[in-house]
N, C-alpha and C positions, 0 to 999 in steps of 0.2 A: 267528655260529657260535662255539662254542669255542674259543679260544685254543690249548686242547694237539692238538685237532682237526686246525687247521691245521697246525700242528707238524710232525701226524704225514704231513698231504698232502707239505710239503715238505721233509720227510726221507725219504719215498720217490723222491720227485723226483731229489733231490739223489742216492739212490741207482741211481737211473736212467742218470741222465746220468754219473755214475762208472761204468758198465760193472758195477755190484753185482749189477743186477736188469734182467733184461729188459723193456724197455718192455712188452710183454706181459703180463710177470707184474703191470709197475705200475699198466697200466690195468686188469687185471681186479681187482686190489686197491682199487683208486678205484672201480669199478662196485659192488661187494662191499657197501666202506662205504657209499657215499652211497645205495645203492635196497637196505640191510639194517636187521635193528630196531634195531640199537646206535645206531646214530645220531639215527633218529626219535624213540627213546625219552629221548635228551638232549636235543635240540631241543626236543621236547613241556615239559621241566620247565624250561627257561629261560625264565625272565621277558620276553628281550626278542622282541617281533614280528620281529624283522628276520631273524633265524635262522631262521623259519619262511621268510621270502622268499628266504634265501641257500638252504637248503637244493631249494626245491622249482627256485632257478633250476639246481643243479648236475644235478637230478634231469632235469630240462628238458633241459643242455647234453649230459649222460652217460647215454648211453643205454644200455636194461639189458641 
């Protein structure tokens, strides 16, 4: 998956656990992204398979 992708998962995190952002707000931010088309639609143009598999496992773990 993405490099800045992740980034932006553990910069929410990170805002999480500082008391920034309600767990709440951080997991429906995570649900958002990973079962929204911005991300399919990067996924789909990356050359590698693997990002196909990382995404549909978070799809799998994160339910919508």
């Amino acid at each position: 998956m993405n490099s800045s992708v992740l980034e932006l998962i553990e910069k929410v995190a990170s805002r999480v656990a500082d008391g920034k952002l309600s767990a709440t707000d951080g997991s429906a931010f995570l649900r958002r992204l990973v079962h929204g088309p911005a991300l399919a639609f990067v996924v789909k143009w990356t050359a590698t398979p693997l990002d196909d598999l990382a995404l549909e496992l978070f799809k799998s773990l994160i339910p919508e």
